[in-house]
N, C-alpha and C positions, 0 to 999 in steps of 0.2 A: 646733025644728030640723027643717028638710026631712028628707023621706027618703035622695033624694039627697046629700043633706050628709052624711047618719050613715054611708049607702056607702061615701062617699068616704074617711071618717072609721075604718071598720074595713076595707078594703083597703089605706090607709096603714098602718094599724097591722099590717096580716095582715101586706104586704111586709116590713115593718121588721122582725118577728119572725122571718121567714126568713134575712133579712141577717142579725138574733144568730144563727142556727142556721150559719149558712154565706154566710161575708160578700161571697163572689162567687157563689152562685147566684140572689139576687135583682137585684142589675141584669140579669145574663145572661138573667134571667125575662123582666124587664119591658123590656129593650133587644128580645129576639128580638121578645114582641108588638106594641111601636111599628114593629118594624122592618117585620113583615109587615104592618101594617095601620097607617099611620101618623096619627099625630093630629094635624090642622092646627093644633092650639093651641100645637103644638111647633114650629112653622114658624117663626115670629119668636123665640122662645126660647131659651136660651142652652144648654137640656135638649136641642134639634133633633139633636143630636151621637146620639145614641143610636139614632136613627132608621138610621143609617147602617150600611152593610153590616157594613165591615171592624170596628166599634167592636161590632156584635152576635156578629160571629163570636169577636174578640179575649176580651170576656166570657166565652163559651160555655166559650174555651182556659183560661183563669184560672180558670172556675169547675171543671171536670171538673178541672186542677190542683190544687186545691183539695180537691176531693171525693177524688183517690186519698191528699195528702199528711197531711189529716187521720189514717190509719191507723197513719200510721207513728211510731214509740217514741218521736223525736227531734222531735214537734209539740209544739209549747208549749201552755201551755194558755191556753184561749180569755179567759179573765179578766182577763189580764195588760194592763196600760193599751195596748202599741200594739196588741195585738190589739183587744182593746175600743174603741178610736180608731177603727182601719180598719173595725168592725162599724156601729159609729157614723156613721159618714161613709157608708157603704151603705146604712143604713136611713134616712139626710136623703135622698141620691142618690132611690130608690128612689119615698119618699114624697112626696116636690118633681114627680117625675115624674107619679104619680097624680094629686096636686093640680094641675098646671098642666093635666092633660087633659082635667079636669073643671071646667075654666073656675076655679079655687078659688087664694086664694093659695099659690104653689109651696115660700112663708117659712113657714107654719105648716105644710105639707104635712109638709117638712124636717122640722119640731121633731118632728111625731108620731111621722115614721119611724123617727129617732134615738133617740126613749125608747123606743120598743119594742123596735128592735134591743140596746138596752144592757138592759132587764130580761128577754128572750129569749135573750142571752147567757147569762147566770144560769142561766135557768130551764134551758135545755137544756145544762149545763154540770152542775150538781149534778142532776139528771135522769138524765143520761147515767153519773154516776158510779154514781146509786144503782141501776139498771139491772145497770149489772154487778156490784153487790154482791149486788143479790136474786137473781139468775139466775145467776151464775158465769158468765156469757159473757164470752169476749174481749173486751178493748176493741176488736180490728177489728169485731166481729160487730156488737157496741153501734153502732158507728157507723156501721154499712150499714144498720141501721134507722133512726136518724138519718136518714140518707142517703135513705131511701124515703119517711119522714115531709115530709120539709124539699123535695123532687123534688115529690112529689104534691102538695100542700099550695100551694107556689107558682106549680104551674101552673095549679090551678085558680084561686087569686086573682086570680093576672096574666092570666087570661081572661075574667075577670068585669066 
């Protein structure tokens, strides 16, 4: 395997894992960097949507939505099939993207993003619980480092 391939192959993955961590901060990621710097391979593609102002901006509202409704008592938890569906569907989103920029099929891009965002769900799901159990922290607290982890994390992939 190229280099480039295995790139392409663990920045899918990285995104996807963000999508399970926070299912609208990774397109809002990877939407803002096509948008600022776009990628002609998206030009004919069906992905080209992303590229677009109003669809970076709209992200950005859904994901910061996202990041404050997490805190609150009456959030479901992440596990639950539609949650894990819309995680899922984030991390193909997400990964199709990567893949199509990199000249790479945008179909297996999908698969990668998707398993990562569904075992990233998990992992940062019983992570987050046992966090608060060793620490005694709030679950809001828990989830602002979440929150820094999953911010930080995506922004450097999505600039990579």
């Amino acid at each position: 395997m190229k280099r480039s391939e295995r790139n392409t192959i663990l920045r899918a993955v990285g995104m996807g894992a963000i999508a399970g961590m926070r299912a609208m901060s990774a397109p809002a990621l990877i939407s803002h960097q096509v948008h600022n710097k776009p990628a002609s391979l998206l030009a004919n593609s069906p992905l080209r949507y992303l590229q677009n102002d109003w669809v970076a901006t709209g992200f950005k509202v859904f994901a910061a939505s996202e990041l404050a409704g997490d805190k609150l008592p009456q959030a479901g938890d992440r596990i639950r099939v539609p949650s894990l569906l819309m995680r899922a569907a984030s991390g193909a989103l997400v990964g199709a993207t990567v893949f199509a920029t990199q000249k790479q099929k945008p179909l297996l891009g999908a698969m990668v993003g998707a398993a990562a965002a569904v075992a990233a769900t998990y992992a940062s799901f019983y992570g987050r619980k046992a966090l608060g159990q060793y620490t005694n922290l709030p679950n809001a607290a828990c989830g602002a480092i979440e929150d820094v982890i999953t911010i930080g994390a995506g922004w450097a992939i999505s600039r990579s």
